[in-house]
N, C-alpha and C positions, 0 to 999 in steps of 0.2 A: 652562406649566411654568416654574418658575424657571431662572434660568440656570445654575446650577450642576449641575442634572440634566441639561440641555443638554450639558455640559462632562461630566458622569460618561460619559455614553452615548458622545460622538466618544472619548474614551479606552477604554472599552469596545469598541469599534468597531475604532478602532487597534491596540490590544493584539490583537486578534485577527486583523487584516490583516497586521499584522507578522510575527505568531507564523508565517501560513502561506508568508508569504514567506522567510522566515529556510528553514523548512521544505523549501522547494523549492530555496534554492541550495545548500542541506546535504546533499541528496538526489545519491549517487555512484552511478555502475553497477557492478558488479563486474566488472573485469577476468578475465575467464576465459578459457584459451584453446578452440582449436575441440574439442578431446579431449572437455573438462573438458564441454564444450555437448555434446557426442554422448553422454556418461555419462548426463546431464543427463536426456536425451530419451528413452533407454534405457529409464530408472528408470520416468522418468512412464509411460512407455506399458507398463512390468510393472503398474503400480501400477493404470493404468485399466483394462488387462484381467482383473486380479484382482479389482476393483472390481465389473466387467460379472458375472462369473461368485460372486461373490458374492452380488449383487445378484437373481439371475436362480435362486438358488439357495431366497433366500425368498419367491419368489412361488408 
């Protein structure tokens, strides 16, 4: 291969090592307090056992 496709490909290569590094130190958790976490957990677990008997309704 010529060098210049050499040269496209580690730019190609970088551009997308960058991208996901950039990616990951941009990445914040959400401050939430413990409430806000118990709401949270509340919801899912409506949601999965709604899920369950939905689920269980078209079989």
């Amino acid at each position: 291969m010529p060098w210049f496709a050499w040269l496209f490909l580690a730019l190609a290569f970088g551009s997308v090592a960058g991208s996901l590094l950039l990616l990951r130190d941009s990445a914040n958790k959400m401050p939430l307090s413990e409430e806000e976490l118990q709401r949270m957990r509340e919801r899912n677990a409506e949601l999965d056992a709604k899920k369950r008997l939905d689920d269980g309704e078209d079989e």
